[in-house]
BADREN-335622 format. One record per residue (C-alpha): residue in three letters; x, y, z; residue number from 1. Coordinates in steps of 0.2 Angstrom, whole numbers. Example, Ala and Ser with C-alpha at 12.3 -4.5 7.8 and 13.67 -1.06 7.14 Angstrom:
BEGIN
ATOM | ALA | 62 | -22 | 39 | 1
ATOM | SER | 68 | -5 | 36 | 2
REM end
This chain:
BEGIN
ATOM | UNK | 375 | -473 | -437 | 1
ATOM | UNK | 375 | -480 | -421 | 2
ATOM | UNK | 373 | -497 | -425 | 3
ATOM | UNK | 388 | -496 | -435 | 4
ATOM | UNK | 398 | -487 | -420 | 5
ATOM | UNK | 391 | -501 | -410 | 6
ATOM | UNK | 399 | -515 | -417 | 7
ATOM | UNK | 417 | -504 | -423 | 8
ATOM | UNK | 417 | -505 | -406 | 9
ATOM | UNK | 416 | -521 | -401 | 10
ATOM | UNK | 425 | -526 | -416 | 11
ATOM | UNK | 440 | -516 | -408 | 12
ATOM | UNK | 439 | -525 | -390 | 13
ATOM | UNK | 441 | -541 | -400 | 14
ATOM | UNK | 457 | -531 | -410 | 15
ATOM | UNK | 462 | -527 | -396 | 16
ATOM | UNK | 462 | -542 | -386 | 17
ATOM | UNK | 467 | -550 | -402 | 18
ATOM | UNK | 483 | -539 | -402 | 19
ATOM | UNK | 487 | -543 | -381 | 20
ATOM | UNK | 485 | -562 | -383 | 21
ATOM | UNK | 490 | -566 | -401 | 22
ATOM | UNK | 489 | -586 | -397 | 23
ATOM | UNK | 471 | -584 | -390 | 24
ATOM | UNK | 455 | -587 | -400 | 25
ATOM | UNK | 445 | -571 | -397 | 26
ATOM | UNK | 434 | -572 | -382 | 27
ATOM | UNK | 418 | -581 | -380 | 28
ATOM | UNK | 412 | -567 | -373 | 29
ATOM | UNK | 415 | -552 | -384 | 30
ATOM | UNK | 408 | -563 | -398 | 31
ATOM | UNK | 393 | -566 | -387 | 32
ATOM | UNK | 393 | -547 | -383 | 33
ATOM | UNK | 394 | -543 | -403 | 34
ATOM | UNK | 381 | -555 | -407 | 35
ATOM | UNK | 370 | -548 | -394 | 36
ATOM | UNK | 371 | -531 | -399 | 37
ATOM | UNK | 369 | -535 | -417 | 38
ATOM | UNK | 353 | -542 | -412 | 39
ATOM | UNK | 343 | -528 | -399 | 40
ATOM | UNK | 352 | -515 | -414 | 41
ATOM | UNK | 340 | -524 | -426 | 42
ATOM | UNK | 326 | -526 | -416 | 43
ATOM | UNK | 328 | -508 | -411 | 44
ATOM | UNK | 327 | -503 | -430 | 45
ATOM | UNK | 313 | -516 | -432 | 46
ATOM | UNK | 302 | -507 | -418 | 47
ATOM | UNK | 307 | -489 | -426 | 48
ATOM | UNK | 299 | -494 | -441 | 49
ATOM | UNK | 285 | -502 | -433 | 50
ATOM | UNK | 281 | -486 | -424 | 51
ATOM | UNK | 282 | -478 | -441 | 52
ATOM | UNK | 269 | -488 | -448 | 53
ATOM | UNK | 259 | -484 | -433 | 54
ATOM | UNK | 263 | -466 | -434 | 55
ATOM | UNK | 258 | -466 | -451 | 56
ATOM | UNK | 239 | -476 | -449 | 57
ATOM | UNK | 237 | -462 | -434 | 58
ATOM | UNK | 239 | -449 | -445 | 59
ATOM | UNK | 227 | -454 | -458 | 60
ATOM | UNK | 214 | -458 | -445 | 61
ATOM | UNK | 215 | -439 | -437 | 62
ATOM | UNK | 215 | -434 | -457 | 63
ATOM | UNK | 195 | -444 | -458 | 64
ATOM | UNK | 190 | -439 | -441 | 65
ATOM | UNK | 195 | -421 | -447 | 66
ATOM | UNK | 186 | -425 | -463 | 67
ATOM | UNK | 171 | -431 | -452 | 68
ATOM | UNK | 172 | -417 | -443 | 69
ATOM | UNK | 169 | -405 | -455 | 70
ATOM | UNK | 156 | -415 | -460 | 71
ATOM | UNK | 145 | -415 | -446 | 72
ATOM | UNK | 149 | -396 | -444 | 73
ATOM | UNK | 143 | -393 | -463 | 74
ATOM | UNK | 127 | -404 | -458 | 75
ATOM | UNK | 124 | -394 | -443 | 76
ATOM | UNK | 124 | -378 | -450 | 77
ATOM | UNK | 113 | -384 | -465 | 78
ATOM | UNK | 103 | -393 | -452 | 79
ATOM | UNK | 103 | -374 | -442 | 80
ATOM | UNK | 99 | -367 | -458 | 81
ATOM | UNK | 85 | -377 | -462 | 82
ATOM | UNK | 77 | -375 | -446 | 83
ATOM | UNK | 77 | -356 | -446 | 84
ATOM | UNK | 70 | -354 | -461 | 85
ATOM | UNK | 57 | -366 | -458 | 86
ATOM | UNK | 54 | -355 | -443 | 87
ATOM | UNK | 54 | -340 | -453 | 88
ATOM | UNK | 42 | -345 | -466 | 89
ATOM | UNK | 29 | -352 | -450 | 90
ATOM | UNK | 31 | -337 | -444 | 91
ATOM | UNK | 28 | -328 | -459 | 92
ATOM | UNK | 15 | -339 | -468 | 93
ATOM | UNK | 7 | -349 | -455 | 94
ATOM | UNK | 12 | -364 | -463 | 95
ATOM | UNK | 20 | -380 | -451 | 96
ATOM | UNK | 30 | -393 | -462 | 97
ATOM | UNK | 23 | -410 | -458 | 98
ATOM | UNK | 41 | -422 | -463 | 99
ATOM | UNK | 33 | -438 | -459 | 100
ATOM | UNK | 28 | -440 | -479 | 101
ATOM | UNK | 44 | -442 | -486 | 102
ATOM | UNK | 52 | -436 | -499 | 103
ATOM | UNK | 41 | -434 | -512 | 104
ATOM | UNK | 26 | -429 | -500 | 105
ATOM | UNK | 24 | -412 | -496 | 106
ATOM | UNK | 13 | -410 | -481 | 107
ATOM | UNK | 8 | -400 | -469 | 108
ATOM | UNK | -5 | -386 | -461 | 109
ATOM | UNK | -7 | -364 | -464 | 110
ATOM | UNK | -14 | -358 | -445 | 111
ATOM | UNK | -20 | -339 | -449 | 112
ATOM | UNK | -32 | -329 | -442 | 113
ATOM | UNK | -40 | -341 | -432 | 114
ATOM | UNK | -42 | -352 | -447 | 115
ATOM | UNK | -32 | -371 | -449 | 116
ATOM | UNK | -30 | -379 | -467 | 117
ATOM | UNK | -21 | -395 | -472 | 118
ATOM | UNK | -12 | -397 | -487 | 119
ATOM | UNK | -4 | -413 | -495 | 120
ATOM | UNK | 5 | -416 | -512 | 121
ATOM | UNK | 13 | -429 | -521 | 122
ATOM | UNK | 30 | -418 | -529 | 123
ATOM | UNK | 26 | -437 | -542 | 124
ATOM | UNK | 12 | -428 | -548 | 125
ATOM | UNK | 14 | -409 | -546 | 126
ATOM | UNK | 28 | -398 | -549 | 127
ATOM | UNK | 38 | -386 | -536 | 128
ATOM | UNK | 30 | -371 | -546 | 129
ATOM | UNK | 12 | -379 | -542 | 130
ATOM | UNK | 15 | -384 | -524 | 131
ATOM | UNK | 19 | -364 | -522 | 132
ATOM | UNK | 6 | -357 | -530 | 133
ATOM | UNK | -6 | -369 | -522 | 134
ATOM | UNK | 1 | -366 | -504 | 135
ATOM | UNK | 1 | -346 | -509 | 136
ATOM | UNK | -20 | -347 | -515 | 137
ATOM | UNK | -23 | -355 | -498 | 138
ATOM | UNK | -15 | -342 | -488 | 139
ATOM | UNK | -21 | -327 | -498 | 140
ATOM | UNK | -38 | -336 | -495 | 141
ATOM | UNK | -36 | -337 | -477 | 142
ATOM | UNK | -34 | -317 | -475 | 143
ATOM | UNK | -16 | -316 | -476 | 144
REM end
């Protein structure tokens, strides 16, 4: 590795200077030299795996915004869907959804033929099949 290349290096400068003055201690400043390196090689390798970490938290943020994303695109196009066939059934039927009542409340008005009627029922009292039926009788009354 480089590190390692790094300091067979230096450790051969001081061989070396070893070898051309046998009498002399190695250098102050190749041991300041080897020490130095030692030390940017290690915080190098501690930035590396610092950068790793970080690569690493990155990716599994774009892996939830990606999540989120499809999310909010399976919303919308329920959301869409919803809305069209709402529009569909008006259209249809006469009748407008009121949502203000919550879930459990079904509200709302039938407008055909010139003729307005409000319905309202509690799904705590009444079943899905009654609500239909119901909302059916008040159309086929209404000229449909």
């Amino acid at each position: 590795s480089s590190d390692e290349k790094a300091r067979s290096t230096i450790d051969e400068l001081i061989e070396e200077e070893k070898k051309c003055f046998p009498q002399a201690k190695t250098s102050e400043r190749l041991i300041l030299l080897r020490r130095d390196v030692v030390e940017s090689i290690a915080r190098k390798k501690a930035e590396i795996e610092a950068l790793k970490r970080e690569e690493k938290e990155k990716k599994a943020e774009i892996r939830q915004m990606e999540a989120n994303i499809d999310d909010m695109q399976k919303e919308t196009k329920e959301k869409s869907h919803h809305y069209y066939a709402a529009s569909f059934i008006k259209n249809i039927t006469g009748i407008e959804w009121d949502e203000s009542g919550g879930g459990d409340l079904v509200k709302g008005t039938i407008a055909l033929n010139g003729e307005i009627k409000q319905f309202q029922f509690d799904l705590k009292k009444h079943s899905a099949t009654f609500v239909i039926d119901c909302l059916w009788d008040m159309i086929e009354s209404m000229g449909y």
